[in-house]
C-alpha positions in Angstrom: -13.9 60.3 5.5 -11.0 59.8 3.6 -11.0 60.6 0.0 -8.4 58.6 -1.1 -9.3 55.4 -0.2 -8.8 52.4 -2.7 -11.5 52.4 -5.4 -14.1 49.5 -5.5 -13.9 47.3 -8.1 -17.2 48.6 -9.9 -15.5 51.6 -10.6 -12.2 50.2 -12.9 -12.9 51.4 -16.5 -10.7 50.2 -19.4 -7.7 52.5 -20.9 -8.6 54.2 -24.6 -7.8 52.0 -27.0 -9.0 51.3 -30.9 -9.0 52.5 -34.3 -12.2 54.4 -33.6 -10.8 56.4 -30.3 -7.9 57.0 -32.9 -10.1 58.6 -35.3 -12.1 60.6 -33.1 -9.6 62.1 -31.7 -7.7 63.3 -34.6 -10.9 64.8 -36.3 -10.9 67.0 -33.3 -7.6 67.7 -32.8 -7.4 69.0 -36.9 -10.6 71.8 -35.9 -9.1 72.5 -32.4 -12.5 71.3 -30.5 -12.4 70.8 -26.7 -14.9 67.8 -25.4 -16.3 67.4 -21.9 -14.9 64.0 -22.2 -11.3 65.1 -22.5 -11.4 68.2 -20.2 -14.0 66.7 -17.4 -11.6 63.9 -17.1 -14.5 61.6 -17.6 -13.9 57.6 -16.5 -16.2 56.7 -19.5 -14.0 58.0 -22.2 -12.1 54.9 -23.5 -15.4 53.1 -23.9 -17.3 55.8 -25.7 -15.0 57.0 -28.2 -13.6 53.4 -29.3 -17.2 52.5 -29.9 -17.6 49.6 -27.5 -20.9 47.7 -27.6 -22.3 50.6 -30.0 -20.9 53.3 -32.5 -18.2 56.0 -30.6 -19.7 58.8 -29.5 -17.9 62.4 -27.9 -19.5 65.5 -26.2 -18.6 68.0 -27.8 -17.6 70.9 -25.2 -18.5 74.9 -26.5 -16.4 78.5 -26.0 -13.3 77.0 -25.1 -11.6 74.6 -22.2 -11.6 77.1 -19.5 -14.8 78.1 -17.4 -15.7 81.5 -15.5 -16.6 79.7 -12.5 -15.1 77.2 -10.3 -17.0 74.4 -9.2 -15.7 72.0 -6.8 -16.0 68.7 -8.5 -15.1 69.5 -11.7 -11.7 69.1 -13.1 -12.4 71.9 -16.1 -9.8 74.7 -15.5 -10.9 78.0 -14.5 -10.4 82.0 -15.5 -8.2 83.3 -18.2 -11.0 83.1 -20.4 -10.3 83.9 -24.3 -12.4 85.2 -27.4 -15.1 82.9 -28.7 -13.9 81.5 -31.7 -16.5 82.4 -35.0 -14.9 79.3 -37.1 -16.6 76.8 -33.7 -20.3 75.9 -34.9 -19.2 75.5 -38.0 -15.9 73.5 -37.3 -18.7 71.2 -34.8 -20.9 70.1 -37.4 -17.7 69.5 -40.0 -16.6 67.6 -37.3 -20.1 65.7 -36.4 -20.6 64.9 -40.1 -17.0 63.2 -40.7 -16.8 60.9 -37.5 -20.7 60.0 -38.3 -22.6 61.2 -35.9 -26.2 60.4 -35.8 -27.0 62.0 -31.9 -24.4 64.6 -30.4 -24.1 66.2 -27.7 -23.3 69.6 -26.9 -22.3 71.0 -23.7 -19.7 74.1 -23.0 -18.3 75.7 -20.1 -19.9 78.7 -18.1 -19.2 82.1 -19.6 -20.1 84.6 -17.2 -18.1 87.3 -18.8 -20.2 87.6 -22.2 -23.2 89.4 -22.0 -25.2 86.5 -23.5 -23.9 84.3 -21.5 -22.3 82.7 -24.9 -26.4 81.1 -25.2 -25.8 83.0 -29.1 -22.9 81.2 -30.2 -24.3 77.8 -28.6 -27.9 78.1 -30.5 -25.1 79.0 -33.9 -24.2 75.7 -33.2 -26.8 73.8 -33.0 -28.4 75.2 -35.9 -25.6 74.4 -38.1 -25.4 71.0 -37.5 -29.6 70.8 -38.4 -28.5 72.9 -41.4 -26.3 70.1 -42.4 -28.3 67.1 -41.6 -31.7 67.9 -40.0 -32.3 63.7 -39.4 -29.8 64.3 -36.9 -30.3 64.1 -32.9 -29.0 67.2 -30.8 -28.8 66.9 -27.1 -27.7 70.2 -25.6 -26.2 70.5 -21.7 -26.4 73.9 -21.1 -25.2 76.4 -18.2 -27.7 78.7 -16.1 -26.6 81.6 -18.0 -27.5 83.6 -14.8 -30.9 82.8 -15.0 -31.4 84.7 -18.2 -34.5 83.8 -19.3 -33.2 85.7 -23.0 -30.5 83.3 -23.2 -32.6 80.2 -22.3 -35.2 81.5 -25.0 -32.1 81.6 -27.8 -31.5 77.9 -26.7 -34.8 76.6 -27.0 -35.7 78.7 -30.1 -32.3 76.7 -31.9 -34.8 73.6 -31.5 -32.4 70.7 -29.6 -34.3 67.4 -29.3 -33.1 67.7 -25.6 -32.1 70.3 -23.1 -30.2 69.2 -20.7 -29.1 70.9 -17.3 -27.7 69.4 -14.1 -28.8 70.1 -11.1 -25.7 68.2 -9.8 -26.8 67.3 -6.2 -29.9 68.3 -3.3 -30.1 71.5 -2.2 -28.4 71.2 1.0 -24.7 69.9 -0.7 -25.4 73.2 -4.1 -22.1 74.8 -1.7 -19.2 73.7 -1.3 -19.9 70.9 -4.7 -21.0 73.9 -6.8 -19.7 77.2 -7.4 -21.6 79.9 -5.1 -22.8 81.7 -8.7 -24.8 78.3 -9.2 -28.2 77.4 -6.9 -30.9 74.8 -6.8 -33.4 77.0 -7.9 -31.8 78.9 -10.4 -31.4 75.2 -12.1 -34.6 74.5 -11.1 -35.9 77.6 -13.3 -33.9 76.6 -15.8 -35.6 73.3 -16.4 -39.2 74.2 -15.7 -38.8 78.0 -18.3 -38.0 74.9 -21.2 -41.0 73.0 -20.3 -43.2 75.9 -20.0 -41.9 77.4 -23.5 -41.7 74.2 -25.3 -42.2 70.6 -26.1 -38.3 69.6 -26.0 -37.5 66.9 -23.6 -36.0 68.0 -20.3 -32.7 66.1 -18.5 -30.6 66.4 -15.5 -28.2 65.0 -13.3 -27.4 64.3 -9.7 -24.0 62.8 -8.5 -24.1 60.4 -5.1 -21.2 60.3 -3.1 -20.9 63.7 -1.6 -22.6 63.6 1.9 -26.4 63.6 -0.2 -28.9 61.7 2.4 -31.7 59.8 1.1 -34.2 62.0 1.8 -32.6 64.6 0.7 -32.5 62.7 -2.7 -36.0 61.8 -3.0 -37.4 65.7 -2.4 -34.7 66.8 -5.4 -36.4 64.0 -7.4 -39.7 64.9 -6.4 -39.1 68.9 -7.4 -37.6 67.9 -10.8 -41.1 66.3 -11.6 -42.9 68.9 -9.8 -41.9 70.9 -13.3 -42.0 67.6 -15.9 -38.4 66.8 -15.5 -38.3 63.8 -18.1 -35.3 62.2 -18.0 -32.7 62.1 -15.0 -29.4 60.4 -14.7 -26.9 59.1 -11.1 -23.7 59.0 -11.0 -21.1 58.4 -8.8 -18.4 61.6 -7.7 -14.8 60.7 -8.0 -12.3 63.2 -6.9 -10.4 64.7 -10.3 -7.3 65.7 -7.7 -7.0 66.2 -4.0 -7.2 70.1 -4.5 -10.9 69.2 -5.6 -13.7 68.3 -3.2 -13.5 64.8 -1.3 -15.8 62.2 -1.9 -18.0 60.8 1.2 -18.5 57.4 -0.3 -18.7 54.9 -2.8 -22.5 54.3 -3.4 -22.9 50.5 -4.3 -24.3 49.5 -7.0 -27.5 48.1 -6.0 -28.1 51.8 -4.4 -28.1 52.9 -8.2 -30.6 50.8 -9.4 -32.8 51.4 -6.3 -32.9 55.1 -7.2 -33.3 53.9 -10.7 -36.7 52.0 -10.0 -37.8 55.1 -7.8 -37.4 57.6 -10.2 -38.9 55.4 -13.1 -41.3 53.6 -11.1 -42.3 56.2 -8.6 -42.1 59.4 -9.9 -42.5 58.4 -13.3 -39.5 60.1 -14.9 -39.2 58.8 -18.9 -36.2 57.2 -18.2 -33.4 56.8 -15.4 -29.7 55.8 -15.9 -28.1 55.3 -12.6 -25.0 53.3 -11.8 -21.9 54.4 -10.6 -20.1 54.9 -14.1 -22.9 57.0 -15.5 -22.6 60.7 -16.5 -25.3 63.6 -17.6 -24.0 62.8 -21.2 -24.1 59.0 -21.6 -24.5 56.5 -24.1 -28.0 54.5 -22.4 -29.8 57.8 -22.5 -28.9 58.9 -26.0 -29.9 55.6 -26.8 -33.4 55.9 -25.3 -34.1 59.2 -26.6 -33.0 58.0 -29.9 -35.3 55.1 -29.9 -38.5 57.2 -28.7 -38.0 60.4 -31.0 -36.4 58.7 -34.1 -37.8 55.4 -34.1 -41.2 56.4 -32.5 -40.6 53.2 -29.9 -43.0 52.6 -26.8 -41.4 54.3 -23.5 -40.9 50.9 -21.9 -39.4 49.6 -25.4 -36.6 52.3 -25.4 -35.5 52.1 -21.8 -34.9 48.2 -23.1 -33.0 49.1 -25.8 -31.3 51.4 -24.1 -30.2 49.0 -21.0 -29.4 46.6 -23.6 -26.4 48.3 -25.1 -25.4 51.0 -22.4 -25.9 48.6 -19.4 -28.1 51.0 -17.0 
């Protein structure tokens, strides 16, 4: 199918607009920090960072704005890779503590050129932003670092509230959407090593749109709660540029919230947020997972909070 066809009109967003976009983006600017918002050319950025319907929020992106490997969907650029920079954790939770932050999230690119996988310098930062306030939430999306279970381990021994990592679509679609270093069951690993070796909430993702059948859909959700999966989030794929991979179709809305009520109602996950606009970092599930950890809120109360303000 053609991948340029016009856009329905669920999927217009609003330009970035507002004294609090301003702000945001000035703070990061002044300690050089990339975000996944800026660099993954995500649709949702006007609305989180000038605070609409809620405080602004940005996801902070780790090691730099270019990534070892090249995945097909994602408009993060690739190779040329430079020096970690020591000054980052630090510079993050400055950074966290002057716009206000009361949840962040972290997520970075891959770095399959450090022997770590760069898993040292992320767990650095998230243990300097619990240094400086330890009431605040930390969400981490992490790569596979290989499959390293070592750099998993530093990850969950930095203590996030949630690890996060996508599994991005079934296992069918893993090539040509991901790069061919990536693999459903690498991610798969990935998510049931944190739930083996800890109590920390587990996430992931799944985009629609790229050729995924519904079966095939239902057996990924079924093998995330095979290993206690808790939280899982749809989205729709849109096409950063035509170099980038096409998309098959625009999933309607109602599709969303079917997939919603199966993974919640179903399978049993914590909490879904599905709709076309939704992302693995997104404002409904930071909600929720504020909510239940911070507030100590029922399960069913925090998915109502959370569709209350971020709509899904």
């Amino acid at each position: 199918m053609a991948s340029r066809r016009r856009k329905p009109n669920w999927l217009k967003t609003q330009p970035p607009a507002g004294t609090r976009f301003t702000e945001i983006k000035s703070t990061l600017r002044d300690r050089n920090l990339n975000t996944v918002c800026e660099e993954a050319n995500c649709p949702n950025l006007g609305e989180c960072w000038s605070g609409r319907d809620g405080p602004g929020t940005a996801t902070f992106m780790l090691m730099g704005d270019r990534c070892s490997r090249g995945c097909n969907f994602c408009d993060v650029e690739t190779g040329g890779m430079e020096p970690l920079d020591p000054t980052e954790p630090e510079n993050v939770a400055d950074a966290v503590a002057e716009i206000g932050l009361e949840y962040v999230v972290l997520t970075s690119v891959d770095r399959d050129d450090l022997a770590d996988g760069g898993s040292a310098h992320f767990a650095e930062t998230i243990r300097a932003i619990n240094d400086r306030d330890p009431e605040i939430l930390v969400e981490v999306l992490i790569p596979d670092f290989g499959g390293d279970p070592d750099a998993i381990d530093r990850i969950i021994d930095a203590d996030p509230d949630v690890i996060a990592h996508n599994v991005e679509t079934v296992e069918r679609l893993q090539w040509p959407v991901r790069d061919r270093r990536a693999g459903y069951e690498q991610s798969l690993s990935v998510l049931d090593r944190v739930n083996r070796a800890s109590d920390i909430h587990t996430k992931t993702s799944l985009m629609l749109g790229v050729g995924e059948y519904d079966h095939e859909v239902y057996r990924t959700l079924s093998d995330l709660r095979e290993i206690d999966v808790d939280i899982v989030t749809f989205g729709q794929y849109l096409q950063p540029s035509r170099s980038h991979l096409d998309v098959f179709e625009y999933v309607h809305p109602d599709v969303f919230e079917t997939w919603r009520r199966v993974a919640e109602e179903e399978f049993g996950f914590l909490y879904c947020a599905s709709g076309p606009m939704v992302r693995s970092s997104y404002k409904a599930g930071e909600l929720f997972v504020d909510a239940l950890l911070r507030e100590g809120t029922s399960i069913e109360a925090a998915r109502q909070r959370a569709r209350a303000v971020g709509g899904s």
